[in-house]
PyMOL CGO cylinders between C-alpha atoms (Angstrom):
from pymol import cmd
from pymol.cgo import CYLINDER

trace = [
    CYLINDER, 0.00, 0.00, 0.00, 1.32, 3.26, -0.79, 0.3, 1, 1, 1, 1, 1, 1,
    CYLINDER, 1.32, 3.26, -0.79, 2.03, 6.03, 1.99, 0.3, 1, 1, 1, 1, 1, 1,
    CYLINDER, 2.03, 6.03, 1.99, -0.19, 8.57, 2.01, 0.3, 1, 1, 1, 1, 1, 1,
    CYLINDER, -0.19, 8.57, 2.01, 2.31, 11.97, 2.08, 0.3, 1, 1, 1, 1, 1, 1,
    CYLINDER, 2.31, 11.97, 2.08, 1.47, 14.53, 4.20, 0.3, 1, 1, 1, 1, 1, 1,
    CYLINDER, 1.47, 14.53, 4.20, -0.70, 17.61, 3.13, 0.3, 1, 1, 1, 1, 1, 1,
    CYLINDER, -0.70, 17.61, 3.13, 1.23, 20.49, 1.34, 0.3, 1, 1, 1, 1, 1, 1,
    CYLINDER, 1.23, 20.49, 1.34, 1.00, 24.03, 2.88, 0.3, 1, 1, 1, 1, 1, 1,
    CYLINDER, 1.00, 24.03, 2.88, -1.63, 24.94, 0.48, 0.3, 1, 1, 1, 1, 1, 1,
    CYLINDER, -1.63, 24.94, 0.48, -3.45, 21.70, 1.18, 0.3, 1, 1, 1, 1, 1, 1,
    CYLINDER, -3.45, 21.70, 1.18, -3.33, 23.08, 5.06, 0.3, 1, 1, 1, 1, 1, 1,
    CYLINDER, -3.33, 23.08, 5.06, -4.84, 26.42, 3.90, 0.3, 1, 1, 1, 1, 1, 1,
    CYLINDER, -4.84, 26.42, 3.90, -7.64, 25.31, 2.05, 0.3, 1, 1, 1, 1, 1, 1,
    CYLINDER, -7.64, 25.31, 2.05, -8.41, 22.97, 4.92, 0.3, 1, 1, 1, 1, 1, 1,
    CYLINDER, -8.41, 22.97, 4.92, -8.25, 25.44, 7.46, 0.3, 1, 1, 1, 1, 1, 1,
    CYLINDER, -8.25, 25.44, 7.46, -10.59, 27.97, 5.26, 0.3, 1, 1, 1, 1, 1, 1,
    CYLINDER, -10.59, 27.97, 5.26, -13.06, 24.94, 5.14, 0.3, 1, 1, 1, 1, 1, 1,
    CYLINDER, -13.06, 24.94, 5.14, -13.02, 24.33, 8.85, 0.3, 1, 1, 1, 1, 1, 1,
    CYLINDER, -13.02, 24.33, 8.85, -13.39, 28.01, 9.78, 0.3, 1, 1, 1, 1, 1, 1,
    CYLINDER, -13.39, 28.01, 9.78, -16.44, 28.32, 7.71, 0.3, 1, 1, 1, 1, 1, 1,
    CYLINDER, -16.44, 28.32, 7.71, -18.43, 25.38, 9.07, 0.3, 1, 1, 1, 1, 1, 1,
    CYLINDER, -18.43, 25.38, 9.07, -17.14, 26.34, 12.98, 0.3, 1, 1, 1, 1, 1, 1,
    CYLINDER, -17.14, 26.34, 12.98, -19.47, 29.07, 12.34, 0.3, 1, 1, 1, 1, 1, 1,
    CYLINDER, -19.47, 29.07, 12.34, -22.12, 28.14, 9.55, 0.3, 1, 1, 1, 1, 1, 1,
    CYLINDER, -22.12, 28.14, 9.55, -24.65, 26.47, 11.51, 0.3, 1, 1, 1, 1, 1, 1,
    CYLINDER, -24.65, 26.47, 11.51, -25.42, 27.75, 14.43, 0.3, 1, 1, 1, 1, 1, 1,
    CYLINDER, -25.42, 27.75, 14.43, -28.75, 29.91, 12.93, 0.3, 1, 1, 1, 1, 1, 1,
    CYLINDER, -28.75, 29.91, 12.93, -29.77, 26.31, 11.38, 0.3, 1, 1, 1, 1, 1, 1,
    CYLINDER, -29.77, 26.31, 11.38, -28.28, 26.02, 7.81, 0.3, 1, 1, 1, 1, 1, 1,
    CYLINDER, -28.28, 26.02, 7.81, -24.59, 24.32, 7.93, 0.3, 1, 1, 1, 1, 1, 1,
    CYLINDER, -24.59, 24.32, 7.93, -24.55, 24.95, 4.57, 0.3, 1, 1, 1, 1, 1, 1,
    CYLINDER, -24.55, 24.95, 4.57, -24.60, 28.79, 5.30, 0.3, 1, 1, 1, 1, 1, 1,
    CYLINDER, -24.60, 28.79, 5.30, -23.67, 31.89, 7.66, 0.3, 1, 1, 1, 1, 1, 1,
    CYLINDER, -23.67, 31.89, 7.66, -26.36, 33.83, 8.88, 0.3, 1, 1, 1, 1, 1, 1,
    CYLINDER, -26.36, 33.83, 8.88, -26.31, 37.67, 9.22, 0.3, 1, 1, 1, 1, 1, 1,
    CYLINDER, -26.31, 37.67, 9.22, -25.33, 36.91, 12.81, 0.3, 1, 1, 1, 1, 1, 1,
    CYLINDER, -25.33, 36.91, 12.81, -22.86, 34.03, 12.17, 0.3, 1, 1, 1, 1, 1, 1,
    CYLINDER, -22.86, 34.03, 12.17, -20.77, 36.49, 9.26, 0.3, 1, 1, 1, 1, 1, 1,
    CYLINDER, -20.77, 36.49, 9.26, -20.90, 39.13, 12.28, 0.3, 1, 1, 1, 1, 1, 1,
    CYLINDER, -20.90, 39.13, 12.28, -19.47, 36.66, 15.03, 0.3, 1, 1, 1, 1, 1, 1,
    CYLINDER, -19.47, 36.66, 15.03, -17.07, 35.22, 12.44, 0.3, 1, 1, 1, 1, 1, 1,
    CYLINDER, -17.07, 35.22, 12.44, -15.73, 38.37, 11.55, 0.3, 1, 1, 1, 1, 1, 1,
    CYLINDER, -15.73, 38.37, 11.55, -15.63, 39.62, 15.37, 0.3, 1, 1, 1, 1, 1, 1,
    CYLINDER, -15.63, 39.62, 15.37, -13.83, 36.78, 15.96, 0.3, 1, 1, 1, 1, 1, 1,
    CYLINDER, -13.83, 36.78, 15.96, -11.54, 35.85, 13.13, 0.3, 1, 1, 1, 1, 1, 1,
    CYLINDER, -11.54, 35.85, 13.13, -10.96, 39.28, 11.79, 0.3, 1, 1, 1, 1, 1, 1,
    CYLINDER, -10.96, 39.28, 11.79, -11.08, 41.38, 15.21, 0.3, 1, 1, 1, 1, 1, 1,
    CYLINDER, -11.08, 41.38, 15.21, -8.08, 43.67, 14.49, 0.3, 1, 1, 1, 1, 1, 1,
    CYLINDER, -8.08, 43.67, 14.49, -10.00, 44.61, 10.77, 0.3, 1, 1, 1, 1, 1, 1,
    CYLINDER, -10.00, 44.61, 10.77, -13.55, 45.09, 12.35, 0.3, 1, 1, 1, 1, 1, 1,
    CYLINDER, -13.55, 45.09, 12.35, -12.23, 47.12, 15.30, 0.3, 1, 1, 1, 1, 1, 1,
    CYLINDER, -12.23, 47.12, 15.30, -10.29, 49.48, 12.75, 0.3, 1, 1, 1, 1, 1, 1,
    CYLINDER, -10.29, 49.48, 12.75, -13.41, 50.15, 11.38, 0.3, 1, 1, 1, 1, 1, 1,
    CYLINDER, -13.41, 50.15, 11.38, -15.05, 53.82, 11.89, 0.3, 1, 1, 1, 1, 1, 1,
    CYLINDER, -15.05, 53.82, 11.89, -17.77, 53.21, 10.00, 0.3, 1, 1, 1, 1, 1, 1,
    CYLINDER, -17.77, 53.21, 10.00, -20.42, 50.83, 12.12, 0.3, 1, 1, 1, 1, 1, 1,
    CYLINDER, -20.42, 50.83, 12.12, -22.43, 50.34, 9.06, 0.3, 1, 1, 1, 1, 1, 1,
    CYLINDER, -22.43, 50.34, 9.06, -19.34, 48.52, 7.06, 0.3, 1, 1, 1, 1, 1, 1,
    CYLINDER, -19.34, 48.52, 7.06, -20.51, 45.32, 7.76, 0.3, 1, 1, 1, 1, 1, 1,
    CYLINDER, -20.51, 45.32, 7.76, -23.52, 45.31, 6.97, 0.3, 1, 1, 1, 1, 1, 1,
    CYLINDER, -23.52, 45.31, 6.97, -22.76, 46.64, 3.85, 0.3, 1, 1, 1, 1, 1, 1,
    CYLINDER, -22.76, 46.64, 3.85, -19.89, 43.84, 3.24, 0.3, 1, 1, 1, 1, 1, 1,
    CYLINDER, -19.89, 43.84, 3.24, -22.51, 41.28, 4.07, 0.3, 1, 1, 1, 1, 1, 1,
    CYLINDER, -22.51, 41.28, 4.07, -25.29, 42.73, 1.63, 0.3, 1, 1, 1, 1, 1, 1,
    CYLINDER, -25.29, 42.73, 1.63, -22.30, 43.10, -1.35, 0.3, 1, 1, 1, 1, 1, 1,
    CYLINDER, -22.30, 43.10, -1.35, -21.28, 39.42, -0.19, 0.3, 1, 1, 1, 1, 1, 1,
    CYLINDER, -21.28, 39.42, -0.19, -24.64, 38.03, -0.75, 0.3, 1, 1, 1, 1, 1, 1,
    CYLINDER, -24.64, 38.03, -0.75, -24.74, 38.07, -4.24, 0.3, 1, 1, 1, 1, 1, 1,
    CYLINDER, -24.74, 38.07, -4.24, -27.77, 35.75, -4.30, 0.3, 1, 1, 1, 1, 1, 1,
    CYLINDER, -27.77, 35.75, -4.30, -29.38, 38.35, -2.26, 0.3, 1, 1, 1, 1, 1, 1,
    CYLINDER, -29.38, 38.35, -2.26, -30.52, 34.95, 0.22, 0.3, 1, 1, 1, 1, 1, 1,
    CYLINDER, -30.52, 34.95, 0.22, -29.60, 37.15, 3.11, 0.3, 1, 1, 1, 1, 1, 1,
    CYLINDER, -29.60, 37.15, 3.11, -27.18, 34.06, 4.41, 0.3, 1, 1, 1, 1, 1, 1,
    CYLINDER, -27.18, 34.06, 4.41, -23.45, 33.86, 2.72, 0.3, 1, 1, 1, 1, 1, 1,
    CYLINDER, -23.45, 33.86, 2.72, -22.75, 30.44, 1.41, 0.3, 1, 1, 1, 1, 1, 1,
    CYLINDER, -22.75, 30.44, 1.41, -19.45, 28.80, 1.13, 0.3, 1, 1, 1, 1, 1, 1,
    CYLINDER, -19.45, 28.80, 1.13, -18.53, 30.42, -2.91, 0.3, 1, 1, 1, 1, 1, 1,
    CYLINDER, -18.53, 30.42, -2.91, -19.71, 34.21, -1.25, 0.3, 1, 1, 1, 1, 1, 1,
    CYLINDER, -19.71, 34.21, -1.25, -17.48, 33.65, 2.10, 0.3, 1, 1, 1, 1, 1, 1,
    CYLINDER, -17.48, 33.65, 2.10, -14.21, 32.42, -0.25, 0.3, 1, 1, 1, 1, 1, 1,
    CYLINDER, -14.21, 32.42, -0.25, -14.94, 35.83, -1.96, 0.3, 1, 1, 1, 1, 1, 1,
    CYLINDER, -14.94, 35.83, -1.96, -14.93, 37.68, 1.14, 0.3, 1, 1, 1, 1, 1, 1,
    CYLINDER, -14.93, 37.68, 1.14, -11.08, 36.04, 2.32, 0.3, 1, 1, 1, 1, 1, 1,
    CYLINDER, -11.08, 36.04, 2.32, -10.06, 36.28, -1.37, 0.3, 1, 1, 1, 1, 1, 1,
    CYLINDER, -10.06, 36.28, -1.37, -10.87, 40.22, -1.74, 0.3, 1, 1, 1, 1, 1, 1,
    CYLINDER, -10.87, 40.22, -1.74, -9.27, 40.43, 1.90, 0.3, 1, 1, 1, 1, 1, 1,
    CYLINDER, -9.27, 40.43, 1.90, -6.02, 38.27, 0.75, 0.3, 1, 1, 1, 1, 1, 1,
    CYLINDER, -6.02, 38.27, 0.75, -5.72, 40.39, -2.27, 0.3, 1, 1, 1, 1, 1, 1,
    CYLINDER, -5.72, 40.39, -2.27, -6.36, 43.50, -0.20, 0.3, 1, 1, 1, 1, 1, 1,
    CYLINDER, -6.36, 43.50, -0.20, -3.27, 42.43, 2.15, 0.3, 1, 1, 1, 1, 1, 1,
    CYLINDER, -3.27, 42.43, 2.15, -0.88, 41.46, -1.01, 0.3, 1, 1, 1, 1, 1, 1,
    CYLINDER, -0.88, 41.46, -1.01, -1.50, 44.92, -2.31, 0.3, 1, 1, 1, 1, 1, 1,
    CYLINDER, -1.50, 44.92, -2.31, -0.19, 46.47, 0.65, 0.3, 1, 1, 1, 1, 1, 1,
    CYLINDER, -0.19, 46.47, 0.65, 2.75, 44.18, 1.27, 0.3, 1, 1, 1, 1, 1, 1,
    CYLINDER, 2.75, 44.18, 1.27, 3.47, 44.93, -2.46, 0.3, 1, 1, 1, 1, 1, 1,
    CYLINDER, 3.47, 44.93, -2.46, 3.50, 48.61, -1.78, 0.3, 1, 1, 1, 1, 1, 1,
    CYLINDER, 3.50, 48.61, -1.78, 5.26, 48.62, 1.63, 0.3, 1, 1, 1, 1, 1, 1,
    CYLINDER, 5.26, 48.62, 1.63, 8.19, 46.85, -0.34, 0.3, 1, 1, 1, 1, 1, 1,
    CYLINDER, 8.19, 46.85, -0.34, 8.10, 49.22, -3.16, 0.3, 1, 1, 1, 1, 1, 1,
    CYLINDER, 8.10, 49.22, -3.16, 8.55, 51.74, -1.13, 0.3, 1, 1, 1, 1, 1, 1,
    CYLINDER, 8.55, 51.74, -1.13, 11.29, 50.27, 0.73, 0.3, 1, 1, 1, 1, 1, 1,
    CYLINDER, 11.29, 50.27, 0.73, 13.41, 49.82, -2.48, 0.3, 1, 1, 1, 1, 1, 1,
]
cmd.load_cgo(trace, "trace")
């Protein structure tokens, strides 16, 4: 039988994107999904120092109703990969322009 190797970094990630999503999908009733609430608690909890930084108290509410592109008023898994895509992108950006500047 052949050894199963051990997941690759990128493996990890995807894993751990998966397993963050259904720790809080759920909880309202559909696993499959994250509630108004569960997005808010998710992103209270996971992305604390970004939702702190924010002025605005409205922001997200508005992320959540630009996330939704169904308009279901839940985020499903495809809407919440958009969500830590646009924020990975977001954080590449300025790691690209903090190094430009440094050169």
């Amino acid at each position: 039988m052949a050894k199963m190797s051990s997941p690759t970094e990128t493996e990890r990630c995807i894993e751990s994107l998966i397993a963050v999503f259904q720790r809080y999908a759920g909880k309202d009733g559909n696993s499959c999904k994250l509630s108004k609430t569960e997005f808010l608690t998710f992103m209270n909890t996971e992305l604390a120092a970004f939702t702190k930084n924010q002025k605005d108290p409205g922001v997200l509410d508005r992320m959540m109703k630009k996330l939704d592109t169904n308009s279901d008023g839940q985020l499903d898994f495809q809407e919440f990969l958009n969500l830590t895509g646009g924020l990975a992108i977001a954080c590449h950006d300025s790691f690209l322009r903090s190094t430009h500047f440094q050169k």
